[in-house]
N, C-alpha and C positions, 0 to 999 in steps of 0.2 A: 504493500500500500504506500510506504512512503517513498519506493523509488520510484510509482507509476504517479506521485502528486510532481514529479522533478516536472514532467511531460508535460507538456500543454498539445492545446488543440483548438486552432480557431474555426470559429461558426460562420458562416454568411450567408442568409436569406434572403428569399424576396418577403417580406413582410407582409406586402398586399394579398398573398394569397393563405386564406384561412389551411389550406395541406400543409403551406413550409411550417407555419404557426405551430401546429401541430406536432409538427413531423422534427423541428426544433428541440420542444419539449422533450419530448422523446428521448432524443441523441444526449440534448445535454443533461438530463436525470442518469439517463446510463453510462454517461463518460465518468460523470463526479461519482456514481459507485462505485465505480471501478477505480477509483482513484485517480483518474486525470484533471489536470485542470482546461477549463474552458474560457476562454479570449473570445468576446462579442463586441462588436461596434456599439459606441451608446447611444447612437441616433435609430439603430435596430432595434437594442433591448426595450424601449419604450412601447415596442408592440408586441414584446415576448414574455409571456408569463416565464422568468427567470429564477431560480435559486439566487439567495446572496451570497452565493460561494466563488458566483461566475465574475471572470474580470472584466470591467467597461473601459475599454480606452478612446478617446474621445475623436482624435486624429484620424481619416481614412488614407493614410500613407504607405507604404510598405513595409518600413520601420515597426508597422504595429502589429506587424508578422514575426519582428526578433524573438527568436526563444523557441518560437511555435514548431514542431513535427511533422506538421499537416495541415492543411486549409479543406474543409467538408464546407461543401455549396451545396443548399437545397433550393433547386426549384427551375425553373425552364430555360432554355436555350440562351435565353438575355441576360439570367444569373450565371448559369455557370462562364460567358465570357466576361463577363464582371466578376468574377472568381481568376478566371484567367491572367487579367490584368494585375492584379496582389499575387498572382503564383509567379508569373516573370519577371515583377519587379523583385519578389522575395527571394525568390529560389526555392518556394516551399512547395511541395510537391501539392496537387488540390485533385480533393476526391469528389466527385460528384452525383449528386441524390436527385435521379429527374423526376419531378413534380410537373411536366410540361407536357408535351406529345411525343416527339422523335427520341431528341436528347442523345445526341450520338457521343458529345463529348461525356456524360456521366457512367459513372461504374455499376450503377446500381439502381434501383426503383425504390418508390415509397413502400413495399411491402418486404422490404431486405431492409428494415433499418436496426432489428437487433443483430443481423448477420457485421452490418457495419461495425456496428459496435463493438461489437467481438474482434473481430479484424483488426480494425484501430488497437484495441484495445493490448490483444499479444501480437501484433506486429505483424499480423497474416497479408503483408500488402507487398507489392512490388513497384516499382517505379520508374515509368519507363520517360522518356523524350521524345515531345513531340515538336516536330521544323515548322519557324514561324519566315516571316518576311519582314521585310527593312524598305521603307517605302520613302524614296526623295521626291518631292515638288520641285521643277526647275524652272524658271523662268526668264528669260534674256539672258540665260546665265548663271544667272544668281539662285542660289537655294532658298527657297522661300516656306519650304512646311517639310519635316520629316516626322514619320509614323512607323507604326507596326501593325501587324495582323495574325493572328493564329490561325482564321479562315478561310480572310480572303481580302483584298484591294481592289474597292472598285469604282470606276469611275464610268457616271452617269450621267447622262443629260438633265437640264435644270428644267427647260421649257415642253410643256407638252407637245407644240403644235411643232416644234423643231430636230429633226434629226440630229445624234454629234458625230461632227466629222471628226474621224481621226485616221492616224497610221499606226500600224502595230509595227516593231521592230525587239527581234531577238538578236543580244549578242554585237550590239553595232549595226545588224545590218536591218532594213527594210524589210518586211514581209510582203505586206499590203495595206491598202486604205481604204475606206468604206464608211456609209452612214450606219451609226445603227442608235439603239437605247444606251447602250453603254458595253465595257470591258472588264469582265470578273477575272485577277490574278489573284489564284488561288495555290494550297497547301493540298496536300494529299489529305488530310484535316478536313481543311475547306471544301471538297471534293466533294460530300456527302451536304452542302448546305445551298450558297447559293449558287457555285457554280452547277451542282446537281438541276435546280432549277432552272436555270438557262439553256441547260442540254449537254452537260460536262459529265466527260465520264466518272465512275466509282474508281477512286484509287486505294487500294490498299495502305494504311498508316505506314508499312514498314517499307516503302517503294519510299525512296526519297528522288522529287519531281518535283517539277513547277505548273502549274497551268495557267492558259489563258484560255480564257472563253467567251467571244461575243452574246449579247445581249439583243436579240432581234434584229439582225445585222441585214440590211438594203444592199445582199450581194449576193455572187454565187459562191466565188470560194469563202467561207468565216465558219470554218471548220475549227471545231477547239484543238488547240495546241499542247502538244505535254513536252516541257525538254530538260534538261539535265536539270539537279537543283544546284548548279556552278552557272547557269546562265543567268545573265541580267536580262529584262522586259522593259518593255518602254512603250508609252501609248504615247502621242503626240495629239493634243489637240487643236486643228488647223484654226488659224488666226482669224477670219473672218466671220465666225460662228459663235453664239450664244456662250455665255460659261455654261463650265457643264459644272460637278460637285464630285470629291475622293469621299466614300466612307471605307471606313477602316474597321472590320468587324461588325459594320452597321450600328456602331456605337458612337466613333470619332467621325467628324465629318470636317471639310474645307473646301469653301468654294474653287476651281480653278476657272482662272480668267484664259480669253482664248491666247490660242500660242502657248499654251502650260503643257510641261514634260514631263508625266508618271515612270518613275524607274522604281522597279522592284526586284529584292532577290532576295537570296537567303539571312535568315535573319539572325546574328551572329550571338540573340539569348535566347535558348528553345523556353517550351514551358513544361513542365515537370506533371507529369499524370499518373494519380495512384489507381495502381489496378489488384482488383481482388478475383477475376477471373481468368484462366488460363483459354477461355471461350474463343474460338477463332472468329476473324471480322467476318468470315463469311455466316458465320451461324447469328451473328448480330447484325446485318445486315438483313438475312432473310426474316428476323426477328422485327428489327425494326419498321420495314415495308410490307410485314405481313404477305412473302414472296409464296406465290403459291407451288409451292415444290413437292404436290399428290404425286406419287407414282412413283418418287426416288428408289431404286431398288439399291443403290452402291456399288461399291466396285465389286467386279467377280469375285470369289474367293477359289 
């Protein structure tokens, strides 16, 4: 008991939602039996029915991660990348509990929350790296906005009634150019989110890649791109046309004014993901999209 009070373990929820509320409680009554101590934001605990044993630090910095084991996010696709962002500025590895629908980045569902606990608890986890991106804004030249993404970098028209012109180029060279909605540069991560949506293939986590993917693209060829994750990406968008807008995660965002130069590539701090499943992505996959695979008989024997 008193080597498992050394450990800490921080919390972060969506509050809004009466499951994480819940599903909170939970976790933090079964860490502090078990002897852990628990780290909450105190602009969160005001909507957590809390033990006084739990600690409030007031700052949302990464700093308020020092000490911590783990980072445990409960709740949808928009918490755990806001989990994300404290696990790469931290280095703490973040496990997460989906409370959402898909949730591809969480380990676990709301009905595994004492298996968590358990887990947490003796160490039953592993900790793998996932490749993020390093996102420059360039303009006349000049560096005008740098970002990251664990998903995906994308850049989108502002105006509805307006296509965005741009040019994609890998590696220095030109590809091609075309109107379209916008250009998803994505992660093998990202793979499964929006670039899935635009028509990007499923990549495997452990495939280390880049993607690019147009967005309703007014061409023939705007065929998604997959290439080393050693290359740089670059959209250019042509000078005469509307701003268009970078989200980054679809959390950060920055207008780009026209003539702006998106260069993306590997992002030189991954982020750190606890796993308590040896489950292969394809069985989470077929899992997640509910893939109808009646009739599998397997391999001969």
């Amino acid at each position: 008991m008193t080597e498992n009070r050394a450990r800490t373990v921080f919390l972060l929820a969506h509050t809004g939602r009466p499951a994480a509320v819940r599903s909170a409680e939970l976790v933090v009554k079964g860490l502090l039996r078990s002897g852990l101590g628990v780290r909450v934001l105190e602009a969160e605990a005001r909507d957590l029915p809390l033990p006084a044993e739990v600690e409030l630090v007031r700052e949302a910095t990464p700093q308020c991660l020092d000490g911590c084991e783990l980072l445990i996010v409960l709740g949808g696709d928009g918490t755990l990348l806001r989990g994300a962002e404290f696990a790469r500025a931290s280095g703490v590895p973040m496990l997460g509990v989906n409370l959402g629908r898909v949730g591809f980045l969480a380990e676990a569902e709301r009905d595994d929350l004492d298996k968590v606990v358990d887990r947490v608890v003796t160490k039953a986890y592993e900790v793998e790296e996932r490749m993020t991106v390093d996102v420059v804004v360039h303009r006349n030249g000049d560096i005008v906005h740098t970002d990251w993404a664990l998903n995906e970098a994308a850049v989108q028209k502002v105006s509805a009634e307006r296509m965005l012109e741009v040019v994609l180029e890998i590696d220095g060279r030109p590809v091609t150019g075309f109107g379209c909605d916008g250009i998803v540069c994505a992660t093998p991560t990202g793979s499964t989110a929006y670039a899935f949506s635009a028509g990007g293939p499923v990549v495997w986590p452990e495939v280390e890649a880049l993607l690019m993917v147009p967005i309703s693209a007014h061409a023939l060829f705007a065929k998604p791109l997959v290439t080393s994750p050693d290359s740089v990406l670059a959209v250019e968008v042509l000078p005469h046309i509307p701003p268009g807008v970078l989200w980054c995660d679809g959390r950060r965002t920055v207008e780009l004014p026209p003539g702006a130069r998106v260069e993306v590539r590997r992002g030189a701090v991954p982020v750190r993901l606890a796993r308590l499943h040896h489950a292969s992505f394809t069985d989470r996959l077929v899992a997640k999209f509910a893939l109808p695979v009646s009739g599998w008989r397997g391999a001969p024997h």
